[in-house]
N, CA, C and O atoms as a printed pandas DataFrame, in Angstrom:
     atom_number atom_name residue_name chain_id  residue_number  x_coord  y_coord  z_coord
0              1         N          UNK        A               1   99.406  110.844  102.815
1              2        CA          UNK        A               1   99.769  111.641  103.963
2              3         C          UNK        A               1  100.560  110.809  104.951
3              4         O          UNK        A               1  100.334  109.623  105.193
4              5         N          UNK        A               2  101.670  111.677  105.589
5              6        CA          UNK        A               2  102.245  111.171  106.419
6              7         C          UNK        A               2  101.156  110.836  107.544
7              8         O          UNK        A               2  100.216  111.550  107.894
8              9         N          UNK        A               3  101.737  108.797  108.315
9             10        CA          UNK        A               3  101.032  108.282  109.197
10            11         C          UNK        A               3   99.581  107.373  108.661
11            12         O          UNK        A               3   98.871  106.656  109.366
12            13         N          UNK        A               4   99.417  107.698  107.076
13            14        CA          UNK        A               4   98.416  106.915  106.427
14            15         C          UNK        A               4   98.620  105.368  105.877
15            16         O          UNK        A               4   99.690  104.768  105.773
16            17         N          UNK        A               5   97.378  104.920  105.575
17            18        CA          UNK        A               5   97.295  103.640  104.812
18            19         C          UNK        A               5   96.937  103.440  103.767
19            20         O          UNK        A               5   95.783  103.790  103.520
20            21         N          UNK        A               6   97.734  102.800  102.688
21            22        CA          UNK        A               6   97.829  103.043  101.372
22            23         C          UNK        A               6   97.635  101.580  100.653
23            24         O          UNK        A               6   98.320  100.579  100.861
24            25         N          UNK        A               7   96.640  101.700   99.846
25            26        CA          UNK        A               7   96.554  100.336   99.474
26            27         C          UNK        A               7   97.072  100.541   98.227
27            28         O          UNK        A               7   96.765  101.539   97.577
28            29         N          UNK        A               8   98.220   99.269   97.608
29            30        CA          UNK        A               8   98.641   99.118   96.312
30            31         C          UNK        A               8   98.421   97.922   95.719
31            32         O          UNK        A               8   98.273   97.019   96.542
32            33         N          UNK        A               9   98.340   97.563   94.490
33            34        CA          UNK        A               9   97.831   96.531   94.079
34            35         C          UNK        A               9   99.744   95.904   93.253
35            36         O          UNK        A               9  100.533   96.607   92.621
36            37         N          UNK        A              10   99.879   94.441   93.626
37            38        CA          UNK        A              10  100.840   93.765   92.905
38            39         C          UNK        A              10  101.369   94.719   91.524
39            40         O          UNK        A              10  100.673   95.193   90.626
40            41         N          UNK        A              11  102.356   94.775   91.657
41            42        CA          UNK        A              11  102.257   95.761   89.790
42            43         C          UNK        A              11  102.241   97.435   90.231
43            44         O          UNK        A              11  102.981   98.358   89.891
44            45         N          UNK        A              12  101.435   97.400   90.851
45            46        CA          UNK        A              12  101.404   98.985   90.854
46            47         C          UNK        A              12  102.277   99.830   91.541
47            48         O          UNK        A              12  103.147   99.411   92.304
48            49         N          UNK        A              13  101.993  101.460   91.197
49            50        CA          UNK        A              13  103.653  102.250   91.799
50            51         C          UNK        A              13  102.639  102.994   92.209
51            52         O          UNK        A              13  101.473  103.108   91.833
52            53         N          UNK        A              14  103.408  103.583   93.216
53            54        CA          UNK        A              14  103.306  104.404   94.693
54            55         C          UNK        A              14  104.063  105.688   94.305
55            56         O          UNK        A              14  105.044  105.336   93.650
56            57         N          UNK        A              15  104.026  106.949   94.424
57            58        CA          UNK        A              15  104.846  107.838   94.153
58            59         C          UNK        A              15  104.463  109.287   95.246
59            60         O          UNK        A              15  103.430  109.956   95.212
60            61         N          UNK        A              16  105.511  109.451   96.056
61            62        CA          UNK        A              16  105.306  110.081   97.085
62            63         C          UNK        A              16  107.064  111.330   96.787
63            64         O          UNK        A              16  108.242  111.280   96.432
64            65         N          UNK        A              17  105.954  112.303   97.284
65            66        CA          UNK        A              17  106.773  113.790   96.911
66            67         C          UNK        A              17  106.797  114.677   98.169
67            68         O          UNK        A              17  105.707  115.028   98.619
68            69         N          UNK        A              18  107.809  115.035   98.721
69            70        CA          UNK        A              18  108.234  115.893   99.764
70            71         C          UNK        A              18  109.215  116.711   99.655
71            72         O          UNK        A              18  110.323  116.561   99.139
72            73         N          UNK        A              19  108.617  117.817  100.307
73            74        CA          UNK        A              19  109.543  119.443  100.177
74            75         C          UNK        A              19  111.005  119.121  100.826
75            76         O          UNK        A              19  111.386  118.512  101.826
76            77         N          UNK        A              20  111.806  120.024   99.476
77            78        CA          UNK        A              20  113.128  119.564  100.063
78            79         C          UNK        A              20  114.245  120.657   99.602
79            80         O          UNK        A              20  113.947  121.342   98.623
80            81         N          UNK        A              21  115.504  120.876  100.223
81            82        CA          UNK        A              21  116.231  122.016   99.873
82            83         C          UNK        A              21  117.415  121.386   99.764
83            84         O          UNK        A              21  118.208  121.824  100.597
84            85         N          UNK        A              22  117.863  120.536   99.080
85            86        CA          UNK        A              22  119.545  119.760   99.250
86            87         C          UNK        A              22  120.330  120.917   99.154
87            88         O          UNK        A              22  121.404  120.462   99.549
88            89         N          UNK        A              23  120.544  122.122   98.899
89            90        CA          UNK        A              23  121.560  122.949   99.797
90            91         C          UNK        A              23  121.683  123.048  100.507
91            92         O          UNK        A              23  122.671  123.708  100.829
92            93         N          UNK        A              24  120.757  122.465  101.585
93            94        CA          UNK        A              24  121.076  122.684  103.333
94            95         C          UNK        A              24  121.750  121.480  103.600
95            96         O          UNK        A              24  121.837  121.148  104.782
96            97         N          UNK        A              25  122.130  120.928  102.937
97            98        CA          UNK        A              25  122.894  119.629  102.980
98            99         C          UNK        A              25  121.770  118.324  103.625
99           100         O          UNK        A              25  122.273  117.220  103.834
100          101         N          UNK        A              26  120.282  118.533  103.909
101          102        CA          UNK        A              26  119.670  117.594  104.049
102          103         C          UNK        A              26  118.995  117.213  102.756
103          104         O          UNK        A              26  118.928  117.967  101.786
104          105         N          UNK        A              27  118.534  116.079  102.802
105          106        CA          UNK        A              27  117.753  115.050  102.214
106          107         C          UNK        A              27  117.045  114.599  102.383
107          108         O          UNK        A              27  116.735  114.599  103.575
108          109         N          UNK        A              28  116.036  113.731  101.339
109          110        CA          UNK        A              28  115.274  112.040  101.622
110          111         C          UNK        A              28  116.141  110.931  101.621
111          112         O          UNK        A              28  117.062  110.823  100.812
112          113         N          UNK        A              29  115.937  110.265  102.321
113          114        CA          UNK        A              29  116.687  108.884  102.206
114          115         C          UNK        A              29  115.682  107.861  102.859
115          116         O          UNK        A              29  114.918  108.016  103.812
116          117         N          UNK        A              30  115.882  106.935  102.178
117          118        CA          UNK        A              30  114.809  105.510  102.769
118          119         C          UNK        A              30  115.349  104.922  103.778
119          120         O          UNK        A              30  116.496  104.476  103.765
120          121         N          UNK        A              31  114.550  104.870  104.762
121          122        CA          UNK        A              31  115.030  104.514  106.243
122          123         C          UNK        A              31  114.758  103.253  106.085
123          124         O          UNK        A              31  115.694  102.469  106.238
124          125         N          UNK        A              32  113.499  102.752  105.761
125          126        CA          UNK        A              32  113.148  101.279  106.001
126          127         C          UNK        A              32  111.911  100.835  105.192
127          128         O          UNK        A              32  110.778  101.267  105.407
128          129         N          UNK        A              33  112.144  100.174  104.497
129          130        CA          UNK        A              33  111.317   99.339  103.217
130          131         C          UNK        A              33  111.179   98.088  103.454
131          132         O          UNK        A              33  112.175   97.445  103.786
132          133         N          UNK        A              34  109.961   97.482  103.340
133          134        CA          UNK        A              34  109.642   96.237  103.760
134          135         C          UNK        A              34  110.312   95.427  102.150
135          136         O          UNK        A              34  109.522   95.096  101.266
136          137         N          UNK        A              35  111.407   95.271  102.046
137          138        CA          UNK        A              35  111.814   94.403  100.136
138          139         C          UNK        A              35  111.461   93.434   99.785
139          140         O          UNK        A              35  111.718   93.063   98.640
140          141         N          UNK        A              36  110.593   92.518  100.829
141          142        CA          UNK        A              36  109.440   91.402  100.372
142          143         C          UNK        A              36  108.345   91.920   99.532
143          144         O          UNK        A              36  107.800   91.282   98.631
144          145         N          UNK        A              37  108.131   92.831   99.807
145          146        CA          UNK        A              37  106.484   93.503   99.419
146          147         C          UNK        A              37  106.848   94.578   98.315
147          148         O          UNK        A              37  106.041   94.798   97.412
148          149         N          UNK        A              38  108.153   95.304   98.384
149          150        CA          UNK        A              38  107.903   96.812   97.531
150          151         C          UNK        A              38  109.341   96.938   97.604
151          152         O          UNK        A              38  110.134   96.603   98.484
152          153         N          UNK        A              39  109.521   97.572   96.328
153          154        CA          UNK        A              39  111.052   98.106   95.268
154          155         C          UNK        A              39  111.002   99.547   95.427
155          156         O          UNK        A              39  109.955  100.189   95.352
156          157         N          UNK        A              40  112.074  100.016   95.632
157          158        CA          UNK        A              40  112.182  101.838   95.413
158          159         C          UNK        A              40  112.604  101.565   93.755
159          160         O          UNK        A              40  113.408  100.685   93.447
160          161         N          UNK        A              41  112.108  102.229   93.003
161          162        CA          UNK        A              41  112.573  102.500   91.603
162          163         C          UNK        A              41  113.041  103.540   90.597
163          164         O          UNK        A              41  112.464  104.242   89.766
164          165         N          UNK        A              42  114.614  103.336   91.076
165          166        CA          UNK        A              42  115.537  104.453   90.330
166          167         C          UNK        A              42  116.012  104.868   91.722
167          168         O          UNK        A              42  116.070  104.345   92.835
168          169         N          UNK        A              43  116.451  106.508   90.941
169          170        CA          UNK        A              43  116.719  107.068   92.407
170          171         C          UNK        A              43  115.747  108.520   92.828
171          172         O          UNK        A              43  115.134  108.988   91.868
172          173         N          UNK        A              44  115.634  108.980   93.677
173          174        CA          UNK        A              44  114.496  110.021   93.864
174          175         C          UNK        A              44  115.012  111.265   92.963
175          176         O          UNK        A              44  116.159  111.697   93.084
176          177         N          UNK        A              45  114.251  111.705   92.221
177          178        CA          UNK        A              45  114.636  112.944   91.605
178          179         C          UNK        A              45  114.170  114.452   92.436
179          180         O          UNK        A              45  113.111  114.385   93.061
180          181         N          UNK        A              46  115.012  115.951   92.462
181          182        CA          UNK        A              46  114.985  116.329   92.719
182          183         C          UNK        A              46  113.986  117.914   91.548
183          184         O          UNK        A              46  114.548  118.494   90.620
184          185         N          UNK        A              47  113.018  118.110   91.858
185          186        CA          UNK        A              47  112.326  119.646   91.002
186          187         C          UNK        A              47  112.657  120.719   92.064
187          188         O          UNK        A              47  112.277  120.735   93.235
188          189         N          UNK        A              48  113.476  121.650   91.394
189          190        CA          UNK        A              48  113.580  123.132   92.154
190          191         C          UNK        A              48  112.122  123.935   91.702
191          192         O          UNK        A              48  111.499  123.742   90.658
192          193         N          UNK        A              49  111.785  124.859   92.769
193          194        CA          UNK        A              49  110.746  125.661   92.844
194          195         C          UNK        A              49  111.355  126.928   91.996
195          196         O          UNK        A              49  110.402  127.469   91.435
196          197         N          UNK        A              50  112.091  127.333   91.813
197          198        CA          UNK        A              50  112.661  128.085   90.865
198          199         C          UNK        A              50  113.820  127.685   90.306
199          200         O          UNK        A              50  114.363  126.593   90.467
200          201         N          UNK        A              51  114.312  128.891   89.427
201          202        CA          UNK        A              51  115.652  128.600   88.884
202          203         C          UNK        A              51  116.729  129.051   89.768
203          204         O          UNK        A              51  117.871  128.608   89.646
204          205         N          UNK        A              52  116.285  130.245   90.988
205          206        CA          UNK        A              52  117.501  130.503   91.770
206          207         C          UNK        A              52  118.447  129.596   92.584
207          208         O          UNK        A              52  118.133  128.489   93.021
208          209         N          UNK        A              53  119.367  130.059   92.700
209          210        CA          UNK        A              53  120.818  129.116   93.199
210          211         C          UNK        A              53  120.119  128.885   95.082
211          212         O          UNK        A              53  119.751  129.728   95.900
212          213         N          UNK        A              54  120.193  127.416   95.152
213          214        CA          UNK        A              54  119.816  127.436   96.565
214          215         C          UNK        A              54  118.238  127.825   97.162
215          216         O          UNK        A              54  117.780  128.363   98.171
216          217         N          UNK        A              55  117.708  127.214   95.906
217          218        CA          UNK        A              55  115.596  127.246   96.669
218          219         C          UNK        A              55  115.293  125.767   96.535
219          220         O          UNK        A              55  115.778  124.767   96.004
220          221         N          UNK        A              56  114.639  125.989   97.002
221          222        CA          UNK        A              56  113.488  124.291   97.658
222          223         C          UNK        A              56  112.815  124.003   96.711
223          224         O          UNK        A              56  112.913  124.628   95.655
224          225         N          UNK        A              57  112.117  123.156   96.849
225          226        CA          UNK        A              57  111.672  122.228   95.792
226          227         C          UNK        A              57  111.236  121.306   96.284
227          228         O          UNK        A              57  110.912  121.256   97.471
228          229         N          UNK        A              58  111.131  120.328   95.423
229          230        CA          UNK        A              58  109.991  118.676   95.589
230          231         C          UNK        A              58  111.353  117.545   95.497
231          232         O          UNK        A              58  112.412  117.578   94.870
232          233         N          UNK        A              59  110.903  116.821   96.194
233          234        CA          UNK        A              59  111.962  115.538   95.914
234          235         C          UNK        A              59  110.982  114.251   96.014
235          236         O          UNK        A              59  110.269  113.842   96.931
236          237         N          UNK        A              60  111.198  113.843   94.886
237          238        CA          UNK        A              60  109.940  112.484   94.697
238          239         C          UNK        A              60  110.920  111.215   94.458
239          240         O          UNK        A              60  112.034  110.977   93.990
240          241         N          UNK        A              61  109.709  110.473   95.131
241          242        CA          UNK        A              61  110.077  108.783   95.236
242          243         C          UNK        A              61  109.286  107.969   93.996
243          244         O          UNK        A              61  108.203  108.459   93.675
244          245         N          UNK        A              62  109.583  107.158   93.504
245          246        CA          UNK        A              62  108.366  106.211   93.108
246          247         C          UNK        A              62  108.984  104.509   93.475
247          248         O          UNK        A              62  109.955  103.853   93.097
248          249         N          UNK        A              63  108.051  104.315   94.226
249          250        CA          UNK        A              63  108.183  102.494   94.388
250          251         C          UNK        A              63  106.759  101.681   93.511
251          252         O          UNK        A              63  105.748  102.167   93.003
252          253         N          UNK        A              64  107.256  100.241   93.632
253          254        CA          UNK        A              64  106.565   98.977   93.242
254          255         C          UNK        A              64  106.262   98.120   94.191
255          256         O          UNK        A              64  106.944   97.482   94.993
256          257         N          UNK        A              65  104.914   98.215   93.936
257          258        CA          UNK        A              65  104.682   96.839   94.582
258          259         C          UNK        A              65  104.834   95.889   94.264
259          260         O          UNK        A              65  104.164   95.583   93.278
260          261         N          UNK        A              66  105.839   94.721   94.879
261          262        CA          UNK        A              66  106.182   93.496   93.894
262          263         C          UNK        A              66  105.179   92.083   94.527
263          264         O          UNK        A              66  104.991   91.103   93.807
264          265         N          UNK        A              67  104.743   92.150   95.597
265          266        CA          UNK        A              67  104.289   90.804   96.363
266          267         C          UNK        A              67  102.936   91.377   97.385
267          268         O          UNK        A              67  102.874   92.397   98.071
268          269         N          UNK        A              68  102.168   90.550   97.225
269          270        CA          UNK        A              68  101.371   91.055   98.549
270          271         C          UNK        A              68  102.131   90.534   99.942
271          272         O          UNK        A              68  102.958   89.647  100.154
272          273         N          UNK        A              69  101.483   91.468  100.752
273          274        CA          UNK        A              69  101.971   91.644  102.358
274          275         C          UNK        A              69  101.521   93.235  102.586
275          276         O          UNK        A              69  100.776   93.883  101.850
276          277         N          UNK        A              70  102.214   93.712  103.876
277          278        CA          UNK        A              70  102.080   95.095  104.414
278          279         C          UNK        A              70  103.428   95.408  104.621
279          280         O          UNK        A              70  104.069   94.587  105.278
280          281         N          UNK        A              71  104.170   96.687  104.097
281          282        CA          UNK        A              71  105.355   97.188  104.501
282          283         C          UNK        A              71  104.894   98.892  104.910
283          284         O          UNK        A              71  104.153   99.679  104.322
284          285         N          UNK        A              72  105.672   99.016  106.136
285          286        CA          UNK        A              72  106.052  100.544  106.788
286          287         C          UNK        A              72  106.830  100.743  106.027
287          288         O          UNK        A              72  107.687   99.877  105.851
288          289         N          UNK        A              73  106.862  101.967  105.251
289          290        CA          UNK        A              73  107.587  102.669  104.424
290          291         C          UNK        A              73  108.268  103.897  105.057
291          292         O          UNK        A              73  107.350  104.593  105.492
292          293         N          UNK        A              74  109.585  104.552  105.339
293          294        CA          UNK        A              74  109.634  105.461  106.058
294          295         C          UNK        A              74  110.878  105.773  105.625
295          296         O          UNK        A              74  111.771  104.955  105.402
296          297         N          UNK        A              75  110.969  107.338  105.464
297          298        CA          UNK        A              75  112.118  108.213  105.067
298          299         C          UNK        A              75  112.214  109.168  105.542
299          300         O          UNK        A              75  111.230  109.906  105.575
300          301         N          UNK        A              76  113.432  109.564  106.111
301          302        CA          UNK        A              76  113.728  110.360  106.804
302          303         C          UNK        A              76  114.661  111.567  106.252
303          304         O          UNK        A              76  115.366  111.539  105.244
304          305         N          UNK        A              77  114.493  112.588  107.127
305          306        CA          UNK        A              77  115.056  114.030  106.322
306          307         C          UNK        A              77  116.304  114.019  106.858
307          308         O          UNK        A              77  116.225  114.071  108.085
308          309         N          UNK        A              78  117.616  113.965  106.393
309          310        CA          UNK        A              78  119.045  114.126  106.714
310          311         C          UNK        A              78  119.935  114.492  106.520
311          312         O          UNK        A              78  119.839  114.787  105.328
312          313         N          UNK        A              79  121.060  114.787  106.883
313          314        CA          UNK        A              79  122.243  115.134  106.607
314          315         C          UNK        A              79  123.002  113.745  106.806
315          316         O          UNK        A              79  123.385  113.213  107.847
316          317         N          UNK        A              80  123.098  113.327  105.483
317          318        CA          UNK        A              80  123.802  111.945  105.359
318          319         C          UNK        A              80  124.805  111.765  106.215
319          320         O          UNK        A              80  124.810  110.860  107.050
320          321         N          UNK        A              81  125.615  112.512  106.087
321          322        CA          UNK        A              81  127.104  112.307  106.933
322          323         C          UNK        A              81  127.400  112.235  108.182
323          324         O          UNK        A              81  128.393  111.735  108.711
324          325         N          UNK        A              82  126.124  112.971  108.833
325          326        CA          UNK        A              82  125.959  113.312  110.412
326          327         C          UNK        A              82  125.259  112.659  110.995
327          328         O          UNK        A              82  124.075  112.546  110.677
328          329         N          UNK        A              83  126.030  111.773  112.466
329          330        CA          UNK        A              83  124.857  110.739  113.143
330          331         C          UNK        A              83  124.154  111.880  114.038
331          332         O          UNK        A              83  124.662  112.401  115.031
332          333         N          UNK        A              84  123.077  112.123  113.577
333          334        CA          UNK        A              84  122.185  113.336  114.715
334          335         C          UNK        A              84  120.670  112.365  114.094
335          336         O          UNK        A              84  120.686  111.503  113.215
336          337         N          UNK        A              85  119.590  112.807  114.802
337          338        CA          UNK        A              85  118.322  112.517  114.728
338          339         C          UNK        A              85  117.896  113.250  113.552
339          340         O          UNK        A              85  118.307  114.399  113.392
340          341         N          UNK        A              86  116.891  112.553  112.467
341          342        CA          UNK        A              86  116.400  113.232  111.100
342          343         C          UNK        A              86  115.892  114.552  111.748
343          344         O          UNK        A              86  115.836  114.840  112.944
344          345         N          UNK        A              87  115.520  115.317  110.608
345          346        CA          UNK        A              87  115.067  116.601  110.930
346          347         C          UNK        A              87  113.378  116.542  110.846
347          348         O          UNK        A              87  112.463  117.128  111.424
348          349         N          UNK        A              88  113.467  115.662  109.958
349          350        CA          UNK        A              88  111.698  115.060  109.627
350          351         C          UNK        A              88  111.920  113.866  108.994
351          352         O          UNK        A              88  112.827  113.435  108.281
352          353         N          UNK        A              89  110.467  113.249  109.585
353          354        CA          UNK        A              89  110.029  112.059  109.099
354          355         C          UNK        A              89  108.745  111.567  108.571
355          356         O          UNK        A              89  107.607  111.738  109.008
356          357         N          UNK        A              90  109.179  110.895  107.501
357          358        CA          UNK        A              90  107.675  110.665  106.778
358          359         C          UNK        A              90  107.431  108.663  107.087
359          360         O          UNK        A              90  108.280  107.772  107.057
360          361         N          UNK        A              91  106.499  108.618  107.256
361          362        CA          UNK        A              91  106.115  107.202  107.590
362          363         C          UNK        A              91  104.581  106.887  107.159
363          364         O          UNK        A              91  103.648  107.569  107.585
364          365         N          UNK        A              92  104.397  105.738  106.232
365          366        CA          UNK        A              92  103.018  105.240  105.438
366          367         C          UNK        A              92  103.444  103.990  105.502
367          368         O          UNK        A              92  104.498  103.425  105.210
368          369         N          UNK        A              93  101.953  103.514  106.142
369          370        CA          UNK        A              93  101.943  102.047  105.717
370          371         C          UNK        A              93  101.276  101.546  104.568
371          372         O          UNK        A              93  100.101  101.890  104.432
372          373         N          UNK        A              94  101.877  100.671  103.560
373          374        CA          UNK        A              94  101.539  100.178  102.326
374          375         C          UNK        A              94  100.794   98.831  102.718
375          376         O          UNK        A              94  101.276   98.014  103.503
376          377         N          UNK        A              95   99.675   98.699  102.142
377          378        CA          UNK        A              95   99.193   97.155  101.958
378          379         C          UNK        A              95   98.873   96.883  100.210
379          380         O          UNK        A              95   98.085   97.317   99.369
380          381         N          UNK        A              96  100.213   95.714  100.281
381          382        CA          UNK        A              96  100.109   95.402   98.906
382          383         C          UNK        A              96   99.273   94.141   98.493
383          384         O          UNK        A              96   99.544   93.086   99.067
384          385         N          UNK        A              97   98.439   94.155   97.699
385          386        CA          UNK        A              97   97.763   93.521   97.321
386          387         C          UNK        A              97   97.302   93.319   95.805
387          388         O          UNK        A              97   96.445   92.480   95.527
């Protein structure tokens, strides 16, 4: 849950999923990753809630923990192209261990 603490162990993956509609031209994008502690791995894939043209869906992350430490993990909902404030934000702190 967004604002939680998440313990991961060296080795292990993290995989976090949030509602998303990339026809509205917003997104997930990784705001800020601690890259001492944890890898994003690949790129986030997108599941539509149906087959219709233009519905919402899930957009999932999966990271690694590569090192112990603590990283704020945080991604924000956007319209890449546009400097405006995210529309939402997700933020977890990881303690890797």
């Amino acid at each position: 849950e967004a604002g939680s603490t998440v313990s991961l162990r060296v080795g292990g993956e993290l995989t976090i999923a949030l509602p998303a509609n990339p026809s509205t031209g917003y997104t997930w994008v990784v705001f800020s990753i601690d890259g001492n502690h944890m890898i994003q791995m690949g790129e986030p894939e997108f599941s539509p809630e149906s087959d219709l043209i233009g519905s919402g869906g899930t957009m999932t992350f999966r990271f690694a923990g590569t090192a112990a430490g603590r990283s704020d993990l945080q991604l924000d909902y956007v319209r890449p192209w546009e400097d405006a404030e995210p529309l939402d934000t997700f933020l977890v702190t990881i303690n890797v261990g």
